[in-house]
C-alpha positions, 0 to 999 in steps of 0.5 A, spaced: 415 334 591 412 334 598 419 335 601 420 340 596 414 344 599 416 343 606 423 345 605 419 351 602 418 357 607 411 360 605 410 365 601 406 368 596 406 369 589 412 373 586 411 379 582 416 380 575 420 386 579 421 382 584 424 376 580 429 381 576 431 385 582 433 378 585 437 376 579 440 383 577 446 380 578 446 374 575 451 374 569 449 374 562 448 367 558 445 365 565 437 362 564 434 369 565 437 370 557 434 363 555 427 366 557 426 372 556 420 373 556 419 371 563 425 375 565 427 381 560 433 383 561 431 391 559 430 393 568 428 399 567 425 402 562 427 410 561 434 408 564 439 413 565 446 412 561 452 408 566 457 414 569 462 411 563 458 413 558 456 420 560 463 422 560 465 420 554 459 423 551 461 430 555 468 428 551 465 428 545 462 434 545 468 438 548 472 435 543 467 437 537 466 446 540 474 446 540 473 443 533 469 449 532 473 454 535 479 452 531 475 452 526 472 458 527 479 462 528 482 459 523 477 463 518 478 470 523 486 469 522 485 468 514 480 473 513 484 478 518 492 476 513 488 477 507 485 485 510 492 486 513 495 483 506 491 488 502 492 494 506 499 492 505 499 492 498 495 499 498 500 502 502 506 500 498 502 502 492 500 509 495 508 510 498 511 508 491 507 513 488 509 518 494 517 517 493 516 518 486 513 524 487 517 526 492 524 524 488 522 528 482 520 534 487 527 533 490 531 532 483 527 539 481 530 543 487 536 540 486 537 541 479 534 549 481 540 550 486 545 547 481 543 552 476 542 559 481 550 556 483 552 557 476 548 564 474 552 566 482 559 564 477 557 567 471 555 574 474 563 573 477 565 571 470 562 576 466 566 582 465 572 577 462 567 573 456 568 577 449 560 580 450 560 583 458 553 584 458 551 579 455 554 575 460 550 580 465 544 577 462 547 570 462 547 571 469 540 574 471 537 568 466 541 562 471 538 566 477 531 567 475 531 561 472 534 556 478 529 560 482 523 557 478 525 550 479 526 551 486 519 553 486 516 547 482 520 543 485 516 546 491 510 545 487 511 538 485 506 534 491 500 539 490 500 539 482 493 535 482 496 532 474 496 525 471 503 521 471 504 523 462 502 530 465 507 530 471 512 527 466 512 532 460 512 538 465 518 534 468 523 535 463 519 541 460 522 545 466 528 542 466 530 543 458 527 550 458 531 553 464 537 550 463 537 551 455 535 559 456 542 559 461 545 556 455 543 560 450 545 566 453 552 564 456 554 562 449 552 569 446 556 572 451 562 568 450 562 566 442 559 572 441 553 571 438 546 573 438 545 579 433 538 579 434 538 579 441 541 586 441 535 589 446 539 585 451 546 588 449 549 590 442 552 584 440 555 583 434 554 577 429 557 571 430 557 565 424 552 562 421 552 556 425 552 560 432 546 563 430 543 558 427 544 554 435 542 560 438 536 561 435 534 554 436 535 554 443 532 560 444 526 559 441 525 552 444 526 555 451 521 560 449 516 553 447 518 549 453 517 555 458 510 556 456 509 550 456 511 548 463 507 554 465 501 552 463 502 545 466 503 548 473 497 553 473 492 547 470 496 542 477 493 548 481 486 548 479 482 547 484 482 546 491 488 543 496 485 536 498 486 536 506 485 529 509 481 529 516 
Protein backbone atom coordinates (compact mmCIF):
# COMPACT_ATOMS: atom_id res chain seq x y z
CA UNK A 1 0.00 0.00 0.00
CA UNK A 2 2.75 2.36 0.46
CA UNK A 3 4.50 2.05 -2.57
CA UNK A 4 1.08 2.38 -4.32
CA UNK A 5 0.96 5.93 -2.58
CA UNK A 6 4.18 6.97 -3.74
CA UNK A 7 3.97 5.86 -7.36
CA UNK A 8 0.85 7.77 -6.98
CA UNK A 9 0.99 11.72 -8.10
CA UNK A 10 -1.16 13.59 -5.63
CA UNK A 11 -4.11 14.68 -6.61
CA UNK A 12 -7.26 15.59 -5.00
CA UNK A 13 -10.57 13.75 -5.04
CA UNK A 14 -12.14 13.20 -8.53
CA UNK A 15 -15.60 13.98 -9.09
CA UNK A 16 -18.28 11.53 -10.88
CA UNK A 17 -17.95 13.87 -14.29
CA UNK A 18 -14.45 13.49 -14.32
CA UNK A 19 -14.61 9.31 -13.84
CA UNK A 20 -16.91 9.20 -16.70
CA UNK A 21 -15.27 11.57 -19.03
CA UNK A 22 -12.22 9.49 -18.30
CA UNK A 23 -13.91 6.19 -19.14
CA UNK A 24 -16.25 7.24 -22.01
CA UNK A 25 -14.45 5.27 -24.24
CA UNK A 26 -14.06 2.12 -22.29
CA UNK A 27 -16.10 -0.67 -24.27
CA UNK A 28 -19.44 -2.13 -22.79
CA UNK A 29 -19.11 -5.14 -20.45
CA UNK A 30 -16.21 -3.50 -19.12
CA UNK A 31 -16.28 -2.69 -14.88
CA UNK A 32 -18.30 0.53 -15.56
CA UNK A 33 -21.22 -1.82 -16.53
CA UNK A 34 -20.97 -3.79 -13.18
CA UNK A 35 -21.36 -0.91 -11.23
CA UNK A 36 -23.53 1.46 -12.29
CA UNK A 37 -24.02 3.25 -9.58
CA UNK A 38 -20.62 4.72 -9.24
CA UNK A 39 -20.40 4.85 -13.09
CA UNK A 40 -23.67 5.28 -14.87
CA UNK A 41 -23.66 4.65 -18.27
CA UNK A 42 -26.50 7.79 -19.07
CA UNK A 43 -23.18 10.70 -19.88
CA UNK A 44 -25.50 13.24 -20.46
CA UNK A 45 -28.73 14.02 -19.41
CA UNK A 46 -30.86 15.72 -22.50
CA UNK A 47 -28.60 14.30 -24.85
CA UNK A 48 -29.05 15.03 -28.60
CA UNK A 49 -29.78 11.83 -30.76
CA UNK A 50 -26.21 10.48 -33.13
CA UNK A 51 -26.25 12.04 -36.69
CA UNK A 52 -27.49 8.24 -38.01
CA UNK A 53 -30.69 8.70 -36.05
CA UNK A 54 -31.51 11.71 -37.23
CA UNK A 55 -31.27 11.04 -40.49
CA UNK A 56 -33.31 8.28 -40.49
CA UNK A 57 -35.94 9.95 -38.65
CA UNK A 58 -35.48 12.80 -41.51
CA UNK A 59 -36.37 9.50 -43.78
CA UNK A 60 -38.99 8.55 -42.19
CA UNK A 61 -40.82 11.58 -42.03
CA UNK A 62 -40.16 12.28 -45.94
CA UNK A 63 -41.29 9.09 -46.51
CA UNK A 64 -44.70 9.34 -44.44
CA UNK A 65 -45.43 13.24 -46.74
CA UNK A 66 -45.01 11.74 -49.97
CA UNK A 67 -47.35 8.69 -48.59
CA UNK A 68 -49.69 11.58 -47.91
CA UNK A 69 -49.13 13.30 -51.28
CA UNK A 70 -49.79 10.17 -53.37
CA UNK A 71 -52.57 9.60 -51.33
CA UNK A 72 -53.93 12.59 -51.39
CA UNK A 73 -53.79 12.90 -55.37
CA UNK A 74 -54.83 9.36 -55.71
CA UNK A 75 -58.40 10.88 -54.40
CA UNK A 76 -58.14 14.27 -56.35
CA UNK A 77 -57.25 11.91 -59.75
CA UNK A 78 -60.64 9.59 -58.42
CA UNK A 79 -62.88 12.42 -57.49
CA UNK A 80 -61.88 14.47 -60.92
CA UNK A 81 -62.36 10.71 -63.32
CA UNK A 82 -65.67 10.38 -61.66
CA UNK A 83 -66.66 14.26 -62.53
CA UNK A 84 -65.29 13.91 -66.05
CA UNK A 85 -67.06 10.25 -66.28
CA UNK A 86 -70.49 12.07 -65.23
CA UNK A 87 -70.18 14.99 -67.50
CA UNK A 88 -69.31 12.44 -70.26
CA UNK A 89 -72.31 10.45 -69.76
CA UNK A 90 -74.65 13.95 -69.35
CA UNK A 91 -72.92 14.70 -72.56
CA UNK A 92 -73.63 11.46 -74.53
CA UNK A 93 -77.15 11.73 -73.21
CA UNK A 94 -77.79 15.46 -74.19
CA UNK A 95 -76.09 14.37 -77.85
CA UNK A 96 -78.33 11.34 -78.22
CA UNK A 97 -81.17 13.46 -77.55
CA UNK A 98 -79.82 16.39 -79.89
CA UNK A 99 -79.14 13.66 -82.85
CA UNK A 100 -82.49 12.24 -82.65
CA UNK A 101 -83.94 15.42 -82.83
CA UNK A 102 -81.96 16.41 -85.36
CA UNK A 103 -82.42 13.08 -87.60
CA UNK A 104 -86.42 13.15 -87.11
CA UNK A 105 -86.10 17.17 -88.15
CA UNK A 106 -83.87 15.94 -91.34
CA UNK A 107 -86.47 12.75 -92.24
CA UNK A 108 -89.18 15.34 -92.09
CA UNK A 109 -87.51 17.68 -94.58
CA UNK A 110 -86.33 15.21 -96.48
CA UNK A 111 -89.73 13.47 -96.90
CA UNK A 112 -91.32 17.28 -97.72
CA UNK A 113 -88.84 17.89 -100.78
CA UNK A 114 -89.70 13.94 -101.97
CA UNK A 115 -93.49 15.08 -101.70
CA UNK A 116 -93.08 18.78 -103.57
CA UNK A 117 -90.71 16.53 -106.25
CA UNK A 118 -93.85 14.56 -106.90
CA UNK A 119 -96.62 17.50 -106.63
CA UNK A 120 -93.77 19.46 -109.69
CA UNK A 121 -94.37 15.52 -111.66
CA UNK A 122 -97.91 15.53 -111.19
CA UNK A 123 -98.60 19.21 -112.43
CA UNK A 124 -96.46 17.71 -115.86
CA UNK A 125 -98.85 14.89 -115.82
CA UNK A 126 -101.87 16.26 -115.05
CA UNK A 127 -103.49 17.01 -118.52
CA UNK A 128 -103.11 13.05 -119.33
CA UNK A 129 -105.02 11.43 -116.32
CA UNK A 130 -108.79 10.73 -116.85
CA UNK A 131 -109.71 13.80 -114.27
CA UNK A 132 -107.15 16.91 -115.56
CA UNK A 133 -108.34 19.16 -112.91
CA UNK A 134 -108.42 17.29 -110.59
CA UNK A 135 -104.77 16.16 -111.48
CA UNK A 136 -104.46 20.00 -111.01
CA UNK A 137 -105.49 19.63 -107.63
CA UNK A 138 -103.31 16.66 -106.85
CA UNK A 139 -100.51 18.91 -107.99
CA UNK A 140 -101.47 22.30 -105.72
CA UNK A 141 -101.75 19.32 -102.67
CA UNK A 142 -98.15 17.82 -103.21
CA UNK A 143 -96.74 21.61 -103.33
CA UNK A 144 -98.42 23.01 -100.16
CA UNK A 145 -98.33 19.79 -98.44
CA UNK A 146 -94.35 19.09 -99.08
CA UNK A 147 -94.29 22.91 -98.09
CA UNK A 148 -95.42 21.91 -94.71
CA UNK A 149 -93.10 19.25 -93.87
CA UNK A 150 -90.44 21.28 -94.90
CA UNK A 151 -91.63 23.72 -92.31
CA UNK A 152 -91.84 21.12 -89.54
CA UNK A 153 -89.12 19.88 -90.56
CA UNK A 154 -87.50 23.30 -89.82
CA UNK A 155 -89.56 23.58 -86.84
CA UNK A 156 -88.61 20.58 -85.20
CA UNK A 157 -85.39 21.60 -82.60
CA UNK A 158 -87.62 24.70 -81.38
CA UNK A 159 -91.31 22.48 -80.44
CA UNK A 160 -90.70 22.46 -76.67
CA UNK A 161 -93.12 18.91 -76.69
CA UNK A 162 -92.27 15.64 -74.88
CA UNK A 163 -90.95 12.22 -76.83
CA UNK A 164 -94.73 10.52 -76.90
CA UNK A 165 -95.70 14.04 -78.17
CA UNK A 166 -92.72 14.50 -80.45
CA UNK A 167 -93.67 11.07 -81.96
CA UNK A 168 -97.34 11.31 -82.30
CA UNK A 169 -96.80 14.53 -84.51
CA UNK A 170 -94.03 12.45 -86.18
CA UNK A 171 -96.25 10.43 -88.15
CA UNK A 172 -99.40 12.70 -88.08
CA UNK A 173 -97.63 14.97 -90.35
CA UNK A 174 -96.02 12.47 -92.35
CA UNK A 175 -99.50 10.46 -93.04
CA UNK A 176 -101.56 13.32 -93.24
CA UNK A 177 -99.69 15.15 -96.33
CA UNK A 178 -98.60 12.30 -97.91
CA UNK A 179 -102.37 10.73 -97.70
CA UNK A 180 -104.01 14.13 -98.98
CA UNK A 181 -101.69 13.77 -102.19
CA UNK A 182 -102.71 10.25 -102.54
CA UNK A 183 -106.38 11.00 -102.03
CA UNK A 184 -106.60 13.49 -104.71
CA UNK A 185 -104.10 11.64 -107.15
CA UNK A 186 -106.27 8.55 -107.17
CA UNK A 187 -109.55 10.67 -107.87
CA UNK A 188 -107.87 12.09 -110.56
CA UNK A 189 -106.65 8.82 -112.35
CA UNK A 190 -109.55 6.44 -111.31
CA UNK A 191 -111.83 9.02 -111.63
CA UNK A 192 -113.30 8.92 -108.54
CA UNK A 193 -114.31 11.33 -105.95
CA UNK A 194 -117.96 12.58 -106.77
CA UNK A 195 -118.31 14.46 -103.48
CA UNK A 196 -115.28 16.24 -104.19
CA UNK A 197 -116.81 18.24 -107.29
CA UNK A 198 -116.09 21.80 -105.73
CA UNK A 199 -112.47 21.11 -106.86
CA UNK A 200 -113.37 19.69 -110.30
CA UNK A 201 -116.80 18.20 -111.69
CA UNK A 202 -115.66 14.42 -111.40
CA UNK A 203 -117.92 11.62 -111.92
CA UNK A 204 -118.67 8.68 -109.54
CA UNK A 205 -116.19 5.99 -109.62
CA UNK A 206 -117.24 2.49 -108.06
CA UNK A 207 -118.24 1.93 -104.67
CA UNK A 208 -114.65 0.67 -103.49
CA UNK A 209 -112.88 3.90 -104.80
CA UNK A 210 -115.15 6.09 -103.27
CA UNK A 211 -115.16 4.17 -99.99
CA UNK A 212 -110.96 4.54 -100.07
CA UNK A 213 -111.09 7.99 -100.97
CA UNK A 214 -113.29 9.14 -98.38
CA UNK A 215 -111.29 7.12 -95.91
CA UNK A 216 -108.38 8.92 -96.96
CA UNK A 217 -109.59 12.06 -96.82
CA UNK A 218 -111.22 12.25 -93.82
CA UNK A 219 -108.23 10.88 -92.03
CA UNK A 220 -106.17 13.49 -93.52
CA UNK A 221 -108.71 15.85 -92.45
CA UNK A 222 -107.98 14.41 -88.79
CA UNK A 223 -104.25 13.87 -88.82
CA UNK A 224 -103.84 17.42 -90.24
CA UNK A 225 -105.30 18.90 -87.46
CA UNK A 226 -103.82 17.14 -85.35
CA UNK A 227 -100.25 17.95 -86.27
CA UNK A 228 -101.47 21.46 -86.13
CA UNK A 229 -102.34 21.92 -82.90
CA UNK A 230 -99.47 19.83 -81.73
CA UNK A 231 -96.85 22.31 -83.33
CA UNK A 232 -98.84 25.43 -81.85
CA UNK A 233 -98.82 23.67 -78.41
CA UNK A 234 -94.43 23.18 -79.13
CA UNK A 235 -94.34 26.94 -79.90
CA UNK A 236 -95.84 27.90 -76.58
CA UNK A 237 -93.83 30.07 -74.75
CA UNK A 238 -90.52 31.58 -75.15
CA UNK A 239 -87.49 30.26 -77.06
CA UNK A 240 -84.92 29.01 -74.26
CA UNK A 241 -81.54 30.87 -75.08
CA UNK A 242 -78.27 29.46 -73.44
CA UNK A 243 -76.14 32.43 -72.05
Amino acid sequence: MTLLLIGTPARGPRSRLDIVRAHRDVPAGTFLDRCPETFPRKRFSGARPEPLLQESQERLQLRRRVIRERRRAGREARIAMQVIAGARFANSVEYKTMDSADNRGRVLMRLGAILFLCGLVIGLIAWQLANPRMGLSSHLEGVMNGTFLLAVGLLWGRLKLGGAMRTALFWLAIYGTYSNVAATFLAAWWPAGEFMSIAAPTPRGTDIQEQIITALLNSTAATIILASVLIIWGLRGRESTDA
